[in-house]
C-alpha positions as CSV (number, residue, x, y, z in Angstrom):
1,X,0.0,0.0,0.0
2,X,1.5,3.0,-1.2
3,X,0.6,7.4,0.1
4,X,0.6,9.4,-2.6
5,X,0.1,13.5,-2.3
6,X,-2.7,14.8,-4.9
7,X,-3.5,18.3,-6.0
8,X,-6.1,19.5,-7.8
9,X,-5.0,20.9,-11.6
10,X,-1.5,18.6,-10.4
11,X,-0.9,16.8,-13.5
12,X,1.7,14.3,-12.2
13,X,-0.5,13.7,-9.3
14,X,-3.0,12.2,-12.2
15,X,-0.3,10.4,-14.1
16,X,0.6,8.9,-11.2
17,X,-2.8,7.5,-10.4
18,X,-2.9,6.3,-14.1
19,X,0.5,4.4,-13.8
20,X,-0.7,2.9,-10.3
21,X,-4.0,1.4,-11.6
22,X,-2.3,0.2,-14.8
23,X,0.0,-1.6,-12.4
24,X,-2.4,-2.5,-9.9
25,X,-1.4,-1.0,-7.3
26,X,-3.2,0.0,-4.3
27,X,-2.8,3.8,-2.8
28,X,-4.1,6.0,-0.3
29,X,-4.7,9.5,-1.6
């Protein structure tokens, strides 16, 4: 289980969401 910081309008923050469910990954925003 992974913490990942979000942002709204923070592009990498989305990327980063995109890579982790492509991989399967759980996270906690």
């Amino acid at each position: 289980m992974r913490y990942i910081y979000t942002a709204p309008e923070c592009q990498k923050c989305e990327s980063l969401k995109e890579r982790y469910k492509t991989q399967g990954l759980e996270y906690i925003e």
